[in-house]
N, C-alpha and C positions, 0 to 999 in steps of 0.2 A: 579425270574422274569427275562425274556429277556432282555439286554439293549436297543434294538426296542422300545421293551413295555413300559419300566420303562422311555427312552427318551419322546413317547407321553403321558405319565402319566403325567411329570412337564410340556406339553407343549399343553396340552386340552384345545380346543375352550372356551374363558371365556364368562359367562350370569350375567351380571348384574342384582342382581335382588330388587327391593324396593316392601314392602311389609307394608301393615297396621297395625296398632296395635292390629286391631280385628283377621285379619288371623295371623299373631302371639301368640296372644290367643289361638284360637281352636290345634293349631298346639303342643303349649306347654302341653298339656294335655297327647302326648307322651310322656312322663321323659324328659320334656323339652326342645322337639327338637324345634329348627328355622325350619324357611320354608327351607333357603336354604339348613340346614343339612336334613330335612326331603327331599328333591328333589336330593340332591348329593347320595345320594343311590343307586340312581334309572337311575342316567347319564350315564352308562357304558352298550353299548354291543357288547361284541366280536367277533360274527356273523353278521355283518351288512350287508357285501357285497355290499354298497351303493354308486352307481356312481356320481359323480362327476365331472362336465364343470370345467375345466381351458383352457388357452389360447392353449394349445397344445392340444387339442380334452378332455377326458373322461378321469379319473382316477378314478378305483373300491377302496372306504375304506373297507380294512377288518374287521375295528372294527369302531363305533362311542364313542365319550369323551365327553360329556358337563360339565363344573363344572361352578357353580352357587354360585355366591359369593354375599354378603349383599352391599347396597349401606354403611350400616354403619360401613363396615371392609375395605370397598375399600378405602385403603391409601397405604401410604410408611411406610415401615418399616425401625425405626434408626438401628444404629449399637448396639443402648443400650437393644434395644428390640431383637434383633437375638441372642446380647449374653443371655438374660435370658432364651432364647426357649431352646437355642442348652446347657446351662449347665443344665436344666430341663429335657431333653431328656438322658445327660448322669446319672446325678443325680438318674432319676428312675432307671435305670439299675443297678446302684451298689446295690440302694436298692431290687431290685430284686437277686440280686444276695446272699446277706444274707440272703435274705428269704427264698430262693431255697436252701443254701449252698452249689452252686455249685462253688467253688473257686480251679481250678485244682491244686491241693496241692500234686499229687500225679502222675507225670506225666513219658512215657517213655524217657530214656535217647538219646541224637542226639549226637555222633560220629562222622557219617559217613554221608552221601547222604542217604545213602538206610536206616538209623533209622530215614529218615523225615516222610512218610507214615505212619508209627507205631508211630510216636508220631503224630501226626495230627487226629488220630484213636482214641489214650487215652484221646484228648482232648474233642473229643464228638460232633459230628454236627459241627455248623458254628459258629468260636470264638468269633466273633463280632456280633452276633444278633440285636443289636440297632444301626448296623451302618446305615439300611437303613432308620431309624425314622430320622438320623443324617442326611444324606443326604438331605432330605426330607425339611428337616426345611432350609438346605443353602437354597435351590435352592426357598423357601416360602418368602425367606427374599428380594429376590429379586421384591415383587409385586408391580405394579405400577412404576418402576423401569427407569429412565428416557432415558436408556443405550439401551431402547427393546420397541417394540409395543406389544411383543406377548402380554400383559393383557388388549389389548385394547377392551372392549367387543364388541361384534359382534352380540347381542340383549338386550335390555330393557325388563326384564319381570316382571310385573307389577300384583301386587296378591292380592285377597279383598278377604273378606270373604262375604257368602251372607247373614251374620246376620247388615250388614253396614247399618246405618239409611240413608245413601245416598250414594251407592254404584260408581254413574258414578259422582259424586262430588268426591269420594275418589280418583277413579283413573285419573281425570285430577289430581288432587294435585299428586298424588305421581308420576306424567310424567313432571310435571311440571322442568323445565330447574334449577328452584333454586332450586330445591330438590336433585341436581344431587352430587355428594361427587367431593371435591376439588379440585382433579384433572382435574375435566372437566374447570372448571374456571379458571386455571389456566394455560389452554393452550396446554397440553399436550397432550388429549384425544378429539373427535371432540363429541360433543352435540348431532349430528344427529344420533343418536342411533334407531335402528326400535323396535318399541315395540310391545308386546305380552300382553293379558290380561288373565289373569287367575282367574277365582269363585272359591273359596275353600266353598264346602258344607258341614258342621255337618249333620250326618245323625241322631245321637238321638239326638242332640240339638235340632233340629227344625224338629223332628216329629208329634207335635202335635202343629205346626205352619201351617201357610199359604203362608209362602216364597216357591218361586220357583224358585232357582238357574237359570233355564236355560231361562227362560222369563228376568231375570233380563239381561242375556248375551245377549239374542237378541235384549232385547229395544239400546244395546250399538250400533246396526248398522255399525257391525264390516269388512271388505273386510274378505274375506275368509281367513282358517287357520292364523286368528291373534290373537286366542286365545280359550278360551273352558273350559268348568265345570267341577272339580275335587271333588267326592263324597269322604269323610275320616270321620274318627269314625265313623265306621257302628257299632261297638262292644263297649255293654255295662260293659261288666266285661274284665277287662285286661287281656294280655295272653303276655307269653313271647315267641319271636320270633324277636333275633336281628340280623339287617344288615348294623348296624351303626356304630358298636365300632373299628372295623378294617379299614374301609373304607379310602383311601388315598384322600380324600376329602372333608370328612366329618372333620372338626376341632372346636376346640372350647367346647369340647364335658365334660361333669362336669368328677374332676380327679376321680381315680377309688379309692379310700381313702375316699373318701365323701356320707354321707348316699344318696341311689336310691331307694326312695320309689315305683318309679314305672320304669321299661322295659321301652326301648326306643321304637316307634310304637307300641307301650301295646295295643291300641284301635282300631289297623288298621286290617281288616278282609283282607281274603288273595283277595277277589273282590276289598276295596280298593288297599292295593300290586301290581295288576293288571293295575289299571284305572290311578296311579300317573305311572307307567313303559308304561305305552299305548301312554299316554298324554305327557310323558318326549321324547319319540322317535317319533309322528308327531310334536310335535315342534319344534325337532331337523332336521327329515328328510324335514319338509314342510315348515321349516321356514328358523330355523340359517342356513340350508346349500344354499338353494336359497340366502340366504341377504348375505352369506360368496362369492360364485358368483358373483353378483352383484360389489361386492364390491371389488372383485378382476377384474373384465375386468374395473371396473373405472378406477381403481387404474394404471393398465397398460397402458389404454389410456393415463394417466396423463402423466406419466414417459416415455410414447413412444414421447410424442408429445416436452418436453423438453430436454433427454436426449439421446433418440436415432436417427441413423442419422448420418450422414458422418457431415454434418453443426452442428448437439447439440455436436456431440462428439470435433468439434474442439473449440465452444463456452465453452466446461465446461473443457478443456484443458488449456484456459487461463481465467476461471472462479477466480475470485478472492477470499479469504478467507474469512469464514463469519465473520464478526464483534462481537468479542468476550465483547469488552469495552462498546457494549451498553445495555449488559446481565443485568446490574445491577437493570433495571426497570421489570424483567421479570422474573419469575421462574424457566422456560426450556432454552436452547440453542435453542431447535430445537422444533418450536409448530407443532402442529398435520395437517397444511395445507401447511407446508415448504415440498420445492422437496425433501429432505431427512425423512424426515419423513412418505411418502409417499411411496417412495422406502422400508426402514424398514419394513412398514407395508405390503405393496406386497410380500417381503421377507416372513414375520410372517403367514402369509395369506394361502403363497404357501407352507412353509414347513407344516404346520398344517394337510392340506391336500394330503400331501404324494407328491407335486408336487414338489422335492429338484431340480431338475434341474433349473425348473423356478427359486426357492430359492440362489440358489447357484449363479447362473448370477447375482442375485438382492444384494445379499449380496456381491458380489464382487465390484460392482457397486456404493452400498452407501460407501463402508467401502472407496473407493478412495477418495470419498467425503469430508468423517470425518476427511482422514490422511491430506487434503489438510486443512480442517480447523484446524486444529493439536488437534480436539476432540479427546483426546487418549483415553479414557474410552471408549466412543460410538467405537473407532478404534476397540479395543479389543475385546470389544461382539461380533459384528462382525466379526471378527477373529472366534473366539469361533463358532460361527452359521456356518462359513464355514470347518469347522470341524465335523461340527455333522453332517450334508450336504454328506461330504464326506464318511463319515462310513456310511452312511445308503443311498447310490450308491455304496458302496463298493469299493471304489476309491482307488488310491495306501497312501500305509502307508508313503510314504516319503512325499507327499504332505499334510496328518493329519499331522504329525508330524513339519512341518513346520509351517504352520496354528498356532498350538497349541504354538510351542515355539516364536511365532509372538507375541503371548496373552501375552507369559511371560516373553518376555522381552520388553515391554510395561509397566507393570507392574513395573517391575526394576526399569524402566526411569524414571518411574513417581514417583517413591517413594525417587529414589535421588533427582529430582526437585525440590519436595517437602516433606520432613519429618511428614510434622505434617497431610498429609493427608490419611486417613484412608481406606486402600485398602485390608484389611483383609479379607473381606466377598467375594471381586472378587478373590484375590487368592485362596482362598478356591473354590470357585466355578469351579475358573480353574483346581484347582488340584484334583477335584473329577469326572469331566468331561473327562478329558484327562486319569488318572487312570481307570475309567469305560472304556475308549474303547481302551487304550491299553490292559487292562489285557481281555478283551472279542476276543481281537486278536489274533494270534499266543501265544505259552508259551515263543518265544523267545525275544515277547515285552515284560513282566514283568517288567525286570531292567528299560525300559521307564518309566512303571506305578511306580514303585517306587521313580525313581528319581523325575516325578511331584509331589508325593506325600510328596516328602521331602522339593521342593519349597513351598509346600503350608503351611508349619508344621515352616518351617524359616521367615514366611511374618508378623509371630507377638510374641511378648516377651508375656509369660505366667504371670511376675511378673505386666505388665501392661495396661493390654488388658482383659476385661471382653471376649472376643472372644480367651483367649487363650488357651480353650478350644478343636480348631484347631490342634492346635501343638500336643497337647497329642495324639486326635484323628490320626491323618494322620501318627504320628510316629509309629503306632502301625500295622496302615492298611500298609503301608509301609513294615513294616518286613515280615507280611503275603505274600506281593510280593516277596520277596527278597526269602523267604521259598518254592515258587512255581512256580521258576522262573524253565529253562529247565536243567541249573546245580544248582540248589538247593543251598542257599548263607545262610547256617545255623548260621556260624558266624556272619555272619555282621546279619541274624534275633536279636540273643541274644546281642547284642550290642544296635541295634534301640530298642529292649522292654525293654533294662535298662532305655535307654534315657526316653522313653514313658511312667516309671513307674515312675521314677524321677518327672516326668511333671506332673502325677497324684497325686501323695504324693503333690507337692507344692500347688496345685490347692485344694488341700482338700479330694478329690476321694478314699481314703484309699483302699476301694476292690479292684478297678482298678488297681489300684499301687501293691497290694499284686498277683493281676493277672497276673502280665505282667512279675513283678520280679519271680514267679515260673515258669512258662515257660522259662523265661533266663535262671534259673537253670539248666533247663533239659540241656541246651547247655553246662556248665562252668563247671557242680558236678564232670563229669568225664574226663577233660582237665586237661592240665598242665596249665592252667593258675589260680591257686589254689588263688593270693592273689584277683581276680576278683568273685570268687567262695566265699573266706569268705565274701566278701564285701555283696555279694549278700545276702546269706541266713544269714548275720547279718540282715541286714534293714529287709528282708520276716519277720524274728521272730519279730523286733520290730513293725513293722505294726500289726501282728498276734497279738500279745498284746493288740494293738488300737484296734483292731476287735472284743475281749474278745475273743480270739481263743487260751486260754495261754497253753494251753495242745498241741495243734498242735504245737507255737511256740518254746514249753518245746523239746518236740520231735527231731528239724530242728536243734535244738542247741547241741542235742549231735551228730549228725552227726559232727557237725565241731570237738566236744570235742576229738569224737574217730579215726578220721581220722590221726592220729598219723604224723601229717606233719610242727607241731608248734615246736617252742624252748619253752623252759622252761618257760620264759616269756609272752611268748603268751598265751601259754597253763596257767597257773596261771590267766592271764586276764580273760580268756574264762573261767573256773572255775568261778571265781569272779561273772562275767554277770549271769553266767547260776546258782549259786546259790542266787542270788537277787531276780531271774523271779519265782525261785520256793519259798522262801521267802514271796515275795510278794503275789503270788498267793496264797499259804497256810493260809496268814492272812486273804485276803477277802475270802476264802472258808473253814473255819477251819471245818463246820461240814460236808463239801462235801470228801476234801481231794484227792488227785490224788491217783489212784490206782497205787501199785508196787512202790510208792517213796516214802524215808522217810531222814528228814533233819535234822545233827547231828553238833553240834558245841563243839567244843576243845578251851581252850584260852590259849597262851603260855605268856610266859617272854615279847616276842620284838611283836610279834603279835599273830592274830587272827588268827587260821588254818580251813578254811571252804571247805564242802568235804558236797557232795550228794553223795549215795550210792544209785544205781540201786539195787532192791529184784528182784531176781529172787526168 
């Protein structure tokens, strides 16, 4: 994926949507889907070519984004709940990884510059495959997020089904203002949401009824395009035919360990397929993008008539700072009807739809705001937005790169400030952010991508942090930069994947840790740096143990035995270790037995003389 694409992927126009218990019903008859999972499918099209009013004339989207989130997930997410997602994300991989046994155990040796290609070949594809699930969930952790407007939705859609014993009862209650999730009360988010209504019809439910879906939408005496009848389960017998399990929007989704009696859309005929893709693009073209409009020439009216101006710009010059001390009755710093928040959102508004210039002035604009109230967090995102601003104008790399190291030494401040305050989850975000569009630049920013990668890998202790998950992660993505940089930094790779295997042993991860220390191997087997080398494929075997991999670990350990580079001493040790492993193994496998090996024991006067003899 593009980093264009994968940027407006974490940054798609949001739909709030509330939904009845009845069309939840009909809906769950897929293998379970929600409405919103059942409608996130169907949000995405790459072919749009849909124009779009902002304040500087017309801008074409190449692609439209709608993601459609539940009024009953619309919250903030703790730091307690991002560490469980983000060690569940790496957790299935390792498990995947015994499954598959793909654990490069057997990889080409790196020398030189020119053995980087041929071992990057032996490794097979792309080493981190769950990095982008990892990414994924940072950037997830952020929602509702008090730092950002981007999740402020931009329509209400509102879903009954037509089997409701009182359909236009339903949908006042579910528009209704106390129905709305806590952030709206709380000051953040503004109320005035425009809303959409949607009929969900059963087509064999109520076949041999008398309900009429579409009379029920018209008694609603609705303005135009504000809403419309969606025909689903036209099909009586299930069929498989899924577009849900990959989907970057679709969440929440049951694990794949857990019995599926039925396919996800098992009952949706491809006419339905059609009418919820039909009906998802004129709500998007006819509705969200007019009220996305609307609500951007407001929004700049606002911010023209206060902040712009020879007279506002000298008023907010000697603007005073906002009153921090009287936060304490109120949940935000900054409510949804404050000049900065206003600004945020025009920002939010304008990058969404490809307008980053307008963006980029607005972001520059509120962030002077926040620095003067000394909001360093809210300072920081902002930052960050003017950097992603900048890469996608194509801007010069000295001004990203400022931008970026503005966020991170922000960050620093604040954590000397204050210790006890938890900024793990924004480092992280900085350091995936910044890594993503350095390494998408020249090969000669790498070492950049790298170095934020290693800020963000240093922003939390693994022994103390459910988030320290981070550290392992980024240390590893890290070497991968450092490996693909434009001179190739292979040393300093196998040094960051000992650190990163270290990180994963403590953390619990065993594959991951056995993954990272074989690849270090490939750096140290054949250097003069032999006591780093045993170090290494000492731990690989004893991990390989933990893994029940004792044959593979059997194997790693006479490489040290034979490499003829120990004293006597050593060598005796290493004997010692490497006859315990075959020992041991022999007891729990007495009727398997290792081929080619066989265990002989001598007893003397002063000691025990142990000795494994290789058959050839």
């Amino acid at each position: 994926m593009e980093l264009s694409e994968w940027i407006h992927t974490a940054h798609a126009p949001i739909i709030l949507l509330n939904a009845s218990d009845e069309a939840q019903r009909i809906c769950r008859k897929n293998g379970g889907l929600s409405v919103d999972q059942l409608l996130n499918a169907f949000g995405v099209f790459p072919r749009a070519d849909t124009p779009v009013r902002t304040i500087n004339g017309h801008i074409t989207l190449p692609e439209l984004r709608l993601r459609f989130i539940s009024a009953s997930k619309f919250k903030t997410s703790s730091s307690e709940e991002a560490a469980v997602k983000l060690n569940h994300v790496v957790a299935t991989s390792a498990s995947s990884l015994m499954a598959r046994s793909v654990l490069p155990l057997d990889l080409a040796p790196v020398t030189t510059e020119d053995d980087v290609a041929p071992f990057l070949r032996s490794i097979g594809g792309d080493p981190m495959p769950w990095y982008s699930a990892f990414k994924h969930e940072v950037m997830e952790s952020f929602q509702c997020d008090d730092t950002s407007m981007m999740y402020h939705p931009h329509a209400l859609l509102l879903v009954v089904s037509s089997t409701e014993a009182d359909p236009r009862g339903t949908f006042h209650q579910l528009g209704a203002p106390a129905n709305l999730p806590s952030v709206f009360h709380d000051g953040l988010y503004d109320t005035n949401v425009p809303k959409y209504y949607l009929v969900l019809h059963d087509a064999v439910e109520t076949q041999h009824t008398s309900i009429d879906a579409g009379a029920i939408y018209r008694n609603l005496n609705l303005p135009p395009n504000s809403g419309g009848v969606v025909r689903i389960n036209s099909l009586s017998a299930p069929v498989a035919n899924d577009v849900w399990s990959h989907h970057p929007y679709v969440r929440g989704l049951r694990p794949s360990e857990e019995e599926q009696p039925l396919p996800y859309g098992c009952f949706l005929s491809d006419d339905d397929r059609l009418a919820l893709r039909t009906m998802v693009w004129e709500f998007g073209v006819k509705f969200v993008l007019p009220a996305m409009e609307a609500k951007l020439l407001s929004l700049n009216e606002t911010v023209a008539a206060v902040r712009k101006g020879v007279r506002n710009a000298l008023k907010a010059w000697w603007r005073k700072p906002k009153e921090t001390s009287g936060t304490l009755n109120r949940v935000y710093l900054y409510r949804f009807d404050s000049i900065e928040s206003n600004m945020r959102l025009l920002a939010d508004i304008a990058f969404v739809i490809r307008d980053y210039d307008l963006a980029y002035n607005m972001y520059k604009l509120v962030r002077d705001d926040y620095k003067n109230d000394k909001a360093l967090l809210h300072c920081a995102h902002a930052s960050e937005s003017i950097a992603l601003c900048l890469y996608m104008m194509k801007g010069s790399p000295a001004d990203i790169h400022h931008a970026l190291d503005t966020t991170a030494a922000i960050y620093a401040r604040l954590q000397v400030a204050s210790p006890t305050l938890s900024l793990v989850r924004h480092a992280a975000r900085t350091a995936i952010l910044s890594s993503e569009i350095f390494s998408h630049m020249l090969s000669e920013h790498m070492d950049a991508a790298s170095a934020a990668l290693i800020r963000g890998s240093s922003a939390t202790d693994p022994k103390l942090s459910g988030l320290g998950i981070c550290s392992a992660v980024f240390l590893e993505r890290a070497a991968y930069c450092d490996l693909q940089a434009r001179n190739p930094k292979f040393r300093k790779y196998g040094f960051r994947m000992v650190m990163a295997g270290h990180v994963y042993s403590l953390l619990g991860y065993e594959p991951h840790a056995a993954r990272c220390y074989s690849c270090a191997r490939a750096v140290y087997a054949n250097s003069r740096w032999h006591h780093v080398d045993d170090h290494i494929t000492g731990t690989l075997a004893k991990q390989l143990v933990g893994l029940a991999l004792p044959q593979q670990a059997i194997a790693l350990l006479l490489t040290r035995i034979g490499s003829g580079r120990h004293a006597k001493g050593q060598q005796l040790t290493l004997l010692a270790e490497f006859y315990d492993l075959v020992s041991e193994y022999l007891q729990d496998h007495s009727a398997v037995g290792i081929s080619n090996f066989h265990v002989m024991e001598s007893g003397g006067q002063s000691a025990k003389v142990r000795r494994v003899c290789l058959l050839v």
